[in-house]
Legacy VTK file of the C-alpha trace (Angstrom):
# vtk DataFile Version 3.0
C-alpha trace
ASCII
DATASET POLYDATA
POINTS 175 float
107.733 126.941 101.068
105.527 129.225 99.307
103.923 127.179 96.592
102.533 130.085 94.350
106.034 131.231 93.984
107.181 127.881 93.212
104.735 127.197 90.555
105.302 130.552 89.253
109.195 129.830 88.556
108.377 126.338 87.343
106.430 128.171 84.689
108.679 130.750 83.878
110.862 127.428 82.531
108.238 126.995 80.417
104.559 126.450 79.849
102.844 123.604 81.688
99.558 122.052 82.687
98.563 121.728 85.949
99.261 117.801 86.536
102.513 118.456 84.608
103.002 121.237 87.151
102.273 119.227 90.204
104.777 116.605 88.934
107.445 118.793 88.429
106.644 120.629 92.021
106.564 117.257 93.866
110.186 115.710 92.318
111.839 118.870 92.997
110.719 120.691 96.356
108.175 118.267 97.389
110.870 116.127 99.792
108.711 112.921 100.171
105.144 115.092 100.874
103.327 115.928 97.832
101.156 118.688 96.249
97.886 117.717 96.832
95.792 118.381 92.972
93.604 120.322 94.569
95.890 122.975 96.094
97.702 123.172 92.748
94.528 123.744 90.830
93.141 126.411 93.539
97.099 128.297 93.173
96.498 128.473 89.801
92.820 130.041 89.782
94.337 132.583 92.087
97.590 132.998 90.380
94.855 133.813 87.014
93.039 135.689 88.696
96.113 138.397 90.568
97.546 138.162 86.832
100.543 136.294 87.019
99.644 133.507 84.782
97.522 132.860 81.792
95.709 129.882 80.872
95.290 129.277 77.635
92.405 127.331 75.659
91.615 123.685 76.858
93.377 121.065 75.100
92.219 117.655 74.636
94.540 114.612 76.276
93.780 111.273 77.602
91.495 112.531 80.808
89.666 115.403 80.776
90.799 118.802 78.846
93.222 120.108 79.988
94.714 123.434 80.284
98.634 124.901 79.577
99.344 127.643 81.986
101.906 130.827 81.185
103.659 133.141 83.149
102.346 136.405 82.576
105.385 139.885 83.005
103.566 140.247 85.976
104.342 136.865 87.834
107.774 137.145 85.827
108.867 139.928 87.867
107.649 138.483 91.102
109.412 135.742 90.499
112.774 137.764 89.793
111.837 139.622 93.232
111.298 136.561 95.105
114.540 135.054 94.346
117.095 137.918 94.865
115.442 138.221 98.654
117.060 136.725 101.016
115.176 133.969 102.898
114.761 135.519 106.489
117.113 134.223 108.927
116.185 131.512 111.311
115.879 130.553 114.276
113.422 132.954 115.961
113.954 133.182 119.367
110.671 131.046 119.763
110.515 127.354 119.736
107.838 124.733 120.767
111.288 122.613 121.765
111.705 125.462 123.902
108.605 126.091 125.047
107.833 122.699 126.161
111.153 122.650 128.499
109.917 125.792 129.823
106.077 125.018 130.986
107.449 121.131 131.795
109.676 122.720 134.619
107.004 125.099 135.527
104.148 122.340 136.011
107.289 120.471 137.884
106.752 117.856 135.115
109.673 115.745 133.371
111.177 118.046 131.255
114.466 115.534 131.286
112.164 113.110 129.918
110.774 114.979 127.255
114.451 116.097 126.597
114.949 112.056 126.335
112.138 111.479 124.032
112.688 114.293 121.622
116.145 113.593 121.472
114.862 109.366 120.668
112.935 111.147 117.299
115.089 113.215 116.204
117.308 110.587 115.805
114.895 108.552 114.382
114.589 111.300 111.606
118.356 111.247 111.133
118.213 107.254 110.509
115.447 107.986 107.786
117.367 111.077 106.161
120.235 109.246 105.740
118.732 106.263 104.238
117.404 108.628 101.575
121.059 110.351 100.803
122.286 106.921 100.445
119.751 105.902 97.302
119.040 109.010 96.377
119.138 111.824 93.830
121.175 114.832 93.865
118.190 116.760 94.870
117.411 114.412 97.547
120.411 114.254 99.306
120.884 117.918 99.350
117.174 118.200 100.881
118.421 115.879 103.028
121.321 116.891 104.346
119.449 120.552 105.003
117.421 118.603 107.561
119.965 116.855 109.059
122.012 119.787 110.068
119.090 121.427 111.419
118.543 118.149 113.582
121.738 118.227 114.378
121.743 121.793 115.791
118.450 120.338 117.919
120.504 117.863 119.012
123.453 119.863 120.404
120.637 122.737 122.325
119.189 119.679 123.787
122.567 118.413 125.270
123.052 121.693 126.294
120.018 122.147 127.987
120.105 119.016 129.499
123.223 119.532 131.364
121.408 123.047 132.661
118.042 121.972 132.996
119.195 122.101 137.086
119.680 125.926 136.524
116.955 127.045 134.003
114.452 125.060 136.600
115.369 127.298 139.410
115.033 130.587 137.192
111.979 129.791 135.742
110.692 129.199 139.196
112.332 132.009 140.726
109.451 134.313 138.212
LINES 1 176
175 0 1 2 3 4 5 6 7 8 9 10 11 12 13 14 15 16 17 18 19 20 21 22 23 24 25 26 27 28 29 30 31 32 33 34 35 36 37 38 39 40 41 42 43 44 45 46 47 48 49 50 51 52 53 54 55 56 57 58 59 60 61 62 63 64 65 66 67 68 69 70 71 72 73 74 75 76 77 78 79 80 81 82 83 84 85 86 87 88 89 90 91 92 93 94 95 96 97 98 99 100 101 102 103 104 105 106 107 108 109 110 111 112 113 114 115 116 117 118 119 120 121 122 123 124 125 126 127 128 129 130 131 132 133 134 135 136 137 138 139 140 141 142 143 144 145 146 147 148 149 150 151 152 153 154 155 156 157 158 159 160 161 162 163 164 165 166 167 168 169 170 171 172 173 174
């Protein structure tokens, strides 16, 4: 996620201060980890400072002053460029799943029994994602159900590589 760019379109919608802005950031794209103040504060500075936002004169609120940040033409347009590309396709053909199975049948380790144990969390995860489609929002349920298909897709390479782990130990060993 790149959290300049989100902030950016957040305050092409409109205006904002920076808690207002963390808010906003953490109920939509946050998924159950949020912003931490300081990182939105620090995107900000540098946002200012490249010219893609402009903060405007401090206000006074409840807490300390506080500042509304615009969007600038500049961070406008990188906005509009950042959404009309394409998010680059995934999977690269590099995985620590992978990786692990690999060096575990090299070492002559349990690689079946990391298969086993990954296999044990992932459907942990699944249990936990699905709790949260079944109380939650709109927005949660579709960030949700994004995770569980990729889990799913884990799930299916690891019964496939399960049932040639036999194989993929002898060619790995072969090297």
């Amino acid at each position: 996620m790149s959290v300049p760019l989100a902030l950016l379109g957040l305050l092409e919608r409109e205006p904002s201060h920076g808690y207002d802005l963390k808010r906003d950031y953490d109920t939509y794209f946050g998924g159950g980890k949020s912003l931490p103040f300081g990182q939105v504060y620090s995107t900000l500075a540098r946002l200012a400072r490249d010219g893609k936002i402009a903060a405007g004169q401090s206000e006074p609120g409840d807490g300390p002053d506080r500042k509304r940040y615009a969007i600038t033409p500049v961070g406008r347009s990188e906005v509009e460029k950042w959404l009309a590309e394409p998010v680059a396709a995934e999977p690269y053909l590099q995985t620590v799943l992978f990786t692990k199975v690999v060096l575990a049948l090299m070492l002559g380790r349990d690689a079946a029994g990391y298969l086993d144990a990954q296999r044990a969390t992932h459907l942990r995860r699944m249990r936990e994602l699905s709790e949260i489609k079944r109380g939650g929002a709109l927005i949660d349920t579709l960030l949700a159900d994004h995770a569980l298909f990729r889990l799913e897709a884990d799930l299916r390479w690891i019964d496939v590589t399960q049932a040639r782990l036999g194989a993929l130990a002898e060619t790995v060993r072969e090297r």
